[in-house]
N, CA, C and O atoms as a GROMACS GRO file, in nm:
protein
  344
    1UNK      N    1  11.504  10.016   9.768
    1UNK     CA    2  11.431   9.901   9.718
    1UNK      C    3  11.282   9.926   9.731
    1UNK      O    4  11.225   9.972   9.831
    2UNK      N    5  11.213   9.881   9.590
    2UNK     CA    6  11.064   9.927   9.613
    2UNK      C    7  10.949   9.808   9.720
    2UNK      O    8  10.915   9.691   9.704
    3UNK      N    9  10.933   9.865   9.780
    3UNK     CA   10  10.830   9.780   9.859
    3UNK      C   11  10.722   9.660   9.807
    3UNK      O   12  10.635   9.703   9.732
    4UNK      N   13  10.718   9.519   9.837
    4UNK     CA   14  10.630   9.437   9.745
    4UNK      C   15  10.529   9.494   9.804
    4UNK      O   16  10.526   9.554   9.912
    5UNK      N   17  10.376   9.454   9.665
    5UNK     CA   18  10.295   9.457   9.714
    5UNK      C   19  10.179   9.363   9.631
    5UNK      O   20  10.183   9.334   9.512
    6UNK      N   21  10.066   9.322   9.737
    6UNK     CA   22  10.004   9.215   9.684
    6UNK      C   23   9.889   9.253   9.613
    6UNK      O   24   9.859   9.371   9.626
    7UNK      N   25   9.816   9.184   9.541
    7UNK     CA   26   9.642   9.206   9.508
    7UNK      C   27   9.573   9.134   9.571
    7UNK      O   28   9.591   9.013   9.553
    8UNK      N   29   9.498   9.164   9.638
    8UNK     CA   30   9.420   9.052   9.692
    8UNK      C   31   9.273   9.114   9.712
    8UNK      O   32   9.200   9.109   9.811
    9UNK      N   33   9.252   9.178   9.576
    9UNK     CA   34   9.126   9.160   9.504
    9UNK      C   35   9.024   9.040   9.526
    9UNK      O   36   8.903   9.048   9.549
   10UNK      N   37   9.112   8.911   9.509
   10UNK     CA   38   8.974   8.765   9.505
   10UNK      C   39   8.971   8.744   9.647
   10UNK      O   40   8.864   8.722   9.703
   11UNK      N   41   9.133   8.751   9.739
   11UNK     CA   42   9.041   8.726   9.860
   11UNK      C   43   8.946   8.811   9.915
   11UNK      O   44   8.844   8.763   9.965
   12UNK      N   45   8.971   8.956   9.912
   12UNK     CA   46   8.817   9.036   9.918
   12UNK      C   47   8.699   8.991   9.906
   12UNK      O   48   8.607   8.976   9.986
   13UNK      N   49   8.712   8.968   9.778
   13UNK     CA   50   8.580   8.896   9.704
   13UNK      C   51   8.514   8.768   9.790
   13UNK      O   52   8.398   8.745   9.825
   14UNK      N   53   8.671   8.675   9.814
   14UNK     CA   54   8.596   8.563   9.906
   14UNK      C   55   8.521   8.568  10.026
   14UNK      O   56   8.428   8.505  10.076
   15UNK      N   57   8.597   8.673  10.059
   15UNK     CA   58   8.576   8.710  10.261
   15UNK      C   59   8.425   8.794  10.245
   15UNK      O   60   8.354   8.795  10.346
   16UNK      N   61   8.374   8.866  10.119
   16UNK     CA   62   8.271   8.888  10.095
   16UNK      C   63   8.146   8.777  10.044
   16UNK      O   64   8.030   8.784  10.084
   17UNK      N   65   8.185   8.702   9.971
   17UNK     CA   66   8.097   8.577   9.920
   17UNK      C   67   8.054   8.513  10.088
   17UNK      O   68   7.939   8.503  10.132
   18UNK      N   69   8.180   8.477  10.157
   18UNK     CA   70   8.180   8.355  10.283
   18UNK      C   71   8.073   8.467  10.351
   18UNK      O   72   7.954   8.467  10.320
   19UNK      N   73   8.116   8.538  10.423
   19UNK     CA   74   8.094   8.609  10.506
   19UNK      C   75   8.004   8.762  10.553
   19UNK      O   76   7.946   8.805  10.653
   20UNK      N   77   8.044   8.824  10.362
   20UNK     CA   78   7.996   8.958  10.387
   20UNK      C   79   8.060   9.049  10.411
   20UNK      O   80   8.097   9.128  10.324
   21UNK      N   81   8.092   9.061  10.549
   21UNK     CA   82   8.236   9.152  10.601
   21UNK      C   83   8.312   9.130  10.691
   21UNK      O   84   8.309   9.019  10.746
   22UNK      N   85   8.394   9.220  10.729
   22UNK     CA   86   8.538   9.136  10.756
   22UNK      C   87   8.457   9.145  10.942
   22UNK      O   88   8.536   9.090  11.019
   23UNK      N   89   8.332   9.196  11.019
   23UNK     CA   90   8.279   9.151  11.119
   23UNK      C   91   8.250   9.085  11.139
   23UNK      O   92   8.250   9.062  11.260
   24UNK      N   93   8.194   8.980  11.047
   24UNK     CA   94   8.086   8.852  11.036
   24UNK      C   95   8.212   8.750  10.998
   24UNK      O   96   8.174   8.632  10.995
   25UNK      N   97   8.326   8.765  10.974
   25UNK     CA   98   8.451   8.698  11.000
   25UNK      C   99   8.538   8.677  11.108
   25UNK      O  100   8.613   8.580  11.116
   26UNK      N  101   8.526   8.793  11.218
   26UNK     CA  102   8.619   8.818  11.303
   26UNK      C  103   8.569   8.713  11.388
   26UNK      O  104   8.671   8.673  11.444
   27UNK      N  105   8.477   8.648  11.429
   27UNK     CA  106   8.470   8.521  11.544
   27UNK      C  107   8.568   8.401  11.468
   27UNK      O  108   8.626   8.320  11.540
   28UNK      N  109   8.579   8.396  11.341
   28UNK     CA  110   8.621   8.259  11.301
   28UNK      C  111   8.816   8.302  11.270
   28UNK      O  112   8.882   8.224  11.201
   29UNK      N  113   8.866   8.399  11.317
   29UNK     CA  114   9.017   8.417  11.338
   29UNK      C  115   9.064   8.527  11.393
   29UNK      O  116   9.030   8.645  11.382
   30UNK      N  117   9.187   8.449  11.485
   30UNK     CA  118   9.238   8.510  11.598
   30UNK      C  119   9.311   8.628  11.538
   30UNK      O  120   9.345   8.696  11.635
   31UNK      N  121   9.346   8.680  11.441
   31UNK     CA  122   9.393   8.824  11.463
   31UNK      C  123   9.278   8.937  11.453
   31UNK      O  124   9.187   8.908  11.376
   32UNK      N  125   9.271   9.037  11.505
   32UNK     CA  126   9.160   9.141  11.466
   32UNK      C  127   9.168   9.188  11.309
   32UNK      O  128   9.251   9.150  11.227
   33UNK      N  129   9.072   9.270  11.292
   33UNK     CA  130   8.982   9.265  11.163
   33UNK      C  131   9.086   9.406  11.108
   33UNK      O  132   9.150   9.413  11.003
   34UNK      N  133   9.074   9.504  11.212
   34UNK     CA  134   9.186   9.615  11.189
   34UNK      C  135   9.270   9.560  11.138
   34UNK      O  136   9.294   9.619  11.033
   35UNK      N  137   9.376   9.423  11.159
   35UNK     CA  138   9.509   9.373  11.112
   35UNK      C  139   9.485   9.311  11.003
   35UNK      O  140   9.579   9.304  10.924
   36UNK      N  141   9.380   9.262  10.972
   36UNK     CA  142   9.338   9.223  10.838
   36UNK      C  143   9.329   9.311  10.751
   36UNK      O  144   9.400   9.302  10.650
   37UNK      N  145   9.237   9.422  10.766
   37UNK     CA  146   9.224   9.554  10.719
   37UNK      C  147   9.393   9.598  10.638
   37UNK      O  148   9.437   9.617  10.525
   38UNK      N  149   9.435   9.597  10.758
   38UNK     CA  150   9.599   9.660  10.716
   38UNK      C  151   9.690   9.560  10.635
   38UNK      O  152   9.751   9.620  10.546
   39UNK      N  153   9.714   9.435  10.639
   39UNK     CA  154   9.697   9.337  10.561
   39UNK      C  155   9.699   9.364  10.451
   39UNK      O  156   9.799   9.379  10.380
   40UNK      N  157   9.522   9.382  10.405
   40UNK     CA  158   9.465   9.388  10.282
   40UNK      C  159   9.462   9.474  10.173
   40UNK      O  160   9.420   9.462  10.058
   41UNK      N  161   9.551   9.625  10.274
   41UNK     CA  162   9.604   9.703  10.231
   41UNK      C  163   9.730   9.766  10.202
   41UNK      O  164   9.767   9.883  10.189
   42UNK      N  165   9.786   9.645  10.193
   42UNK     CA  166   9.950   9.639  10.208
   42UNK      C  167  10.039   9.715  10.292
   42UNK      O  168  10.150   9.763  10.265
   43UNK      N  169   9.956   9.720  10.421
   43UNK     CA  170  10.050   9.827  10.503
   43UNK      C  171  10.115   9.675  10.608
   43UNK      O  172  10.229   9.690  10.652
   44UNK      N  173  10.069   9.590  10.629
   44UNK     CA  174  10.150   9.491  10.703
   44UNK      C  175  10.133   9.363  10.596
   44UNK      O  176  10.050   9.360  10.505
   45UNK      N  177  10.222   9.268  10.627
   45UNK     CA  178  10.237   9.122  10.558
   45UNK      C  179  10.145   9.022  10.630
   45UNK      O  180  10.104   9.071  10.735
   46UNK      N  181  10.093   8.884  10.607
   46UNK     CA  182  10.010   8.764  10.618
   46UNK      C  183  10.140   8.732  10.681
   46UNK      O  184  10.235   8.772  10.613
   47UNK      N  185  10.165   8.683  10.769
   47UNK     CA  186  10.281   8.556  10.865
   47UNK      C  187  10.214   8.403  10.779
   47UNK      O  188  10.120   8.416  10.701
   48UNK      N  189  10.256   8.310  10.798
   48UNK     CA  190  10.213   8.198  10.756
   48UNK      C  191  10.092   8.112  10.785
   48UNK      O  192  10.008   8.036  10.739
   49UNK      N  193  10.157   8.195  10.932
   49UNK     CA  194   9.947   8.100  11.033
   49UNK      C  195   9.846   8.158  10.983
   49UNK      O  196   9.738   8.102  10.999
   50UNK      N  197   9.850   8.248  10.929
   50UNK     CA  198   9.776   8.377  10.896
   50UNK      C  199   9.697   8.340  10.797
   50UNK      O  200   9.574   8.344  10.792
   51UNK      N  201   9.788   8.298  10.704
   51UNK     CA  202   9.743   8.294  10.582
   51UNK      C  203   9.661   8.100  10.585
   51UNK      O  204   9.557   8.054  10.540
   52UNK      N  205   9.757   8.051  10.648
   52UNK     CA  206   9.648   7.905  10.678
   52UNK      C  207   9.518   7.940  10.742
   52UNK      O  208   9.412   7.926  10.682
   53UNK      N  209   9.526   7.982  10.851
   53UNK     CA  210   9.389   8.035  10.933
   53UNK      C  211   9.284   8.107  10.842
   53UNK      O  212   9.164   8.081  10.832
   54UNK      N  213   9.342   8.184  10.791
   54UNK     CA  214   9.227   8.246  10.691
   54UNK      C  215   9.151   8.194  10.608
   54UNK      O  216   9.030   8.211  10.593
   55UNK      N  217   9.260   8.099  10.525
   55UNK     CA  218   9.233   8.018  10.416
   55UNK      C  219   9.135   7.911  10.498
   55UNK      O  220   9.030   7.878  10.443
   56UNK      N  221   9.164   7.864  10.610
   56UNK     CA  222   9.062   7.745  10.619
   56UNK      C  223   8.921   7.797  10.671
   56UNK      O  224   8.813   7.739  10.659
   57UNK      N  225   8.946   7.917  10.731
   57UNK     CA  226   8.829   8.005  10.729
   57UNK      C  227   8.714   8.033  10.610
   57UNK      O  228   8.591   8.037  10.622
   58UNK      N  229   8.777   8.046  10.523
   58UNK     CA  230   8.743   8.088  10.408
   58UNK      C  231   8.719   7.970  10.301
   58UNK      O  232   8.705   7.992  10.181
   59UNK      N  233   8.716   7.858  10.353
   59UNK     CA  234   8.723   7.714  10.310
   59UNK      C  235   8.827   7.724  10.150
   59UNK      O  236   8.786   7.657  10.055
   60UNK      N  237   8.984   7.825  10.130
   60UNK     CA  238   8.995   7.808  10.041
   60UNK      C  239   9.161   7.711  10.041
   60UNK      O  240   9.260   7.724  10.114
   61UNK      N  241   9.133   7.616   9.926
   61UNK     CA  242   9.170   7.464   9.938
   61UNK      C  243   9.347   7.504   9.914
   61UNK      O  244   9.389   7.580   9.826
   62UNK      N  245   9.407   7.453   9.984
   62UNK     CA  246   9.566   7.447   9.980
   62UNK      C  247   9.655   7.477   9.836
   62UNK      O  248   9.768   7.525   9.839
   63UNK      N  249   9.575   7.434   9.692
   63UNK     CA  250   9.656   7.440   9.572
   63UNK      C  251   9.594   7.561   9.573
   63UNK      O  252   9.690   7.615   9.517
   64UNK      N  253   9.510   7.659   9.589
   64UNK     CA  254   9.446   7.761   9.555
   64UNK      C  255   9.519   7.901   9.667
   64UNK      O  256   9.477   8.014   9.645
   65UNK      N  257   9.588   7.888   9.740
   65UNK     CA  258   9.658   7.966   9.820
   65UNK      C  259   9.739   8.076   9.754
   65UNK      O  260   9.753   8.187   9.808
   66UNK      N  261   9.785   8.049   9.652
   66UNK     CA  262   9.886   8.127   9.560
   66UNK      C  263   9.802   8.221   9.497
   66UNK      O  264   9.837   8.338   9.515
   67UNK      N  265   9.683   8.199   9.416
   67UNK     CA  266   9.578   8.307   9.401
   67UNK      C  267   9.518   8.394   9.468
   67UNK      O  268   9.504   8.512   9.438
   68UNK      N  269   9.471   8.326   9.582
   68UNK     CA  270   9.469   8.423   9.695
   68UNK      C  271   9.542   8.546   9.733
   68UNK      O  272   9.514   8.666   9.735
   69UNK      N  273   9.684   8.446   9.774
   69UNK     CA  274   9.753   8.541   9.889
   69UNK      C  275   9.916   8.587   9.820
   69UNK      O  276  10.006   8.638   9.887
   70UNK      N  277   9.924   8.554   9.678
   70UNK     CA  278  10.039   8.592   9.669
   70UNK      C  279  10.022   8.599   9.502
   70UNK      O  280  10.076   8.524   9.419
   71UNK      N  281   9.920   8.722   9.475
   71UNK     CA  282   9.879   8.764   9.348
   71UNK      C  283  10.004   8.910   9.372
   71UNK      O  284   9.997   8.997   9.459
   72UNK      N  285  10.092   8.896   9.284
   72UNK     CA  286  10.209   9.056   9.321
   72UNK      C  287  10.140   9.140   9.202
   72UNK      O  288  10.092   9.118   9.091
   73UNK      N  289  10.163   9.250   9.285
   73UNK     CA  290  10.134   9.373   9.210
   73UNK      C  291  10.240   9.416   9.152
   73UNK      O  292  10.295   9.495   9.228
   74UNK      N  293  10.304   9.403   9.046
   74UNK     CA  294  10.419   9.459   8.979
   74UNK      C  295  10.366   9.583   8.945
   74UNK      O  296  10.277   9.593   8.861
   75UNK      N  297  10.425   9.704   9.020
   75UNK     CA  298  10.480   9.869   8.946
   75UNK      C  299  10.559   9.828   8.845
   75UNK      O  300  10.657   9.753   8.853
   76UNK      N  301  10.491   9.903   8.708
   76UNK     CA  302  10.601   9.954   8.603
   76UNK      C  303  10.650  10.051   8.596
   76UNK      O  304  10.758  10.076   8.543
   77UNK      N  305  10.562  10.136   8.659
   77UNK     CA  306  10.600  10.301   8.662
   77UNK      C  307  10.534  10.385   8.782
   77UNK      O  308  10.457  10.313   8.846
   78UNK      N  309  10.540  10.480   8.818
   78UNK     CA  310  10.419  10.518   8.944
   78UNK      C  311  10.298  10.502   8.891
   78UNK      O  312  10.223  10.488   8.988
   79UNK      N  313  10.214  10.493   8.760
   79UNK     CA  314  10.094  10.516   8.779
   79UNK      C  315  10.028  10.384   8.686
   79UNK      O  316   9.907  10.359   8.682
   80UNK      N  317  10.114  10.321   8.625
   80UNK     CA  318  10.050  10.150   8.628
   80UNK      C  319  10.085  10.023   8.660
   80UNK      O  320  10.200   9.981   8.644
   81UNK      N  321  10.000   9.960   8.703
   81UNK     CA  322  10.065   9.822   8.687
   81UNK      C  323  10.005   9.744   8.664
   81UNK      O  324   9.890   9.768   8.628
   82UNK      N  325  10.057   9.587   8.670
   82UNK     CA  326  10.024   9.471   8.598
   82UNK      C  327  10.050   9.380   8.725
   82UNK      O  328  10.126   9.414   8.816
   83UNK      N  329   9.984   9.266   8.723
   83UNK     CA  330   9.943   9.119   8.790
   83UNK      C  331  10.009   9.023   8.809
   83UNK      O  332   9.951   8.938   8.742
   84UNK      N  333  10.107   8.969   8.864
   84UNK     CA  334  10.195   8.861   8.819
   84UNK      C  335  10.143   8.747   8.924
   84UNK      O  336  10.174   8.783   9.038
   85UNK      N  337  10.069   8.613   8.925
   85UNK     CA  338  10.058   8.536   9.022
   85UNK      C  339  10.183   8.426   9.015
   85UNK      O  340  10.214   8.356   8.918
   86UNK      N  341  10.243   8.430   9.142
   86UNK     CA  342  10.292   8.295   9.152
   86UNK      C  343  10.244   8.137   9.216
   86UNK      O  344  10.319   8.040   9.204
   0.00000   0.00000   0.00000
């Protein structure tokens, strides 16, 4: 089974708009920046607190969560893919 994986291209973008970088973030949530890092790079998953904590970090509003944090990266083949948000 192929491994999911996310885009999270805009939250980048956000955690850069709010903040800058993911240092000038790390006082405002309890997991380290490394686990975010890995996270953001689809080597580990968001747990649920995770993804609330961040989001309210990031002042981004509850209907807007799905753009964020659960933009899937659909593989069509090894070398493209396409966007599917739910």
């Amino acid at each position: 089974m192929e491994r999911i994986e996310f885009d999270y291209s805009k939250l980048r973008g956000r955690i850069r708009e709010k903040f800058g970088s993911y240092k000038n973030l790390d006082p405002h949530i309890s997991f380290s920046t490394v686990s975010l890092s890995n996270k953001l790079n689809n080597k580990t998953y968001f747990d649920n607190a995770e993804m609330i904590e961040l989001a309210k970090a990031l002042e981004i509003e509850d209907e807007e969560l799905n753009v964020y944090f659960l933009n899937l990266l659909v593989r069509k083949d090894k070398h493209t893919h396409s966007r599917k948000t739910y």
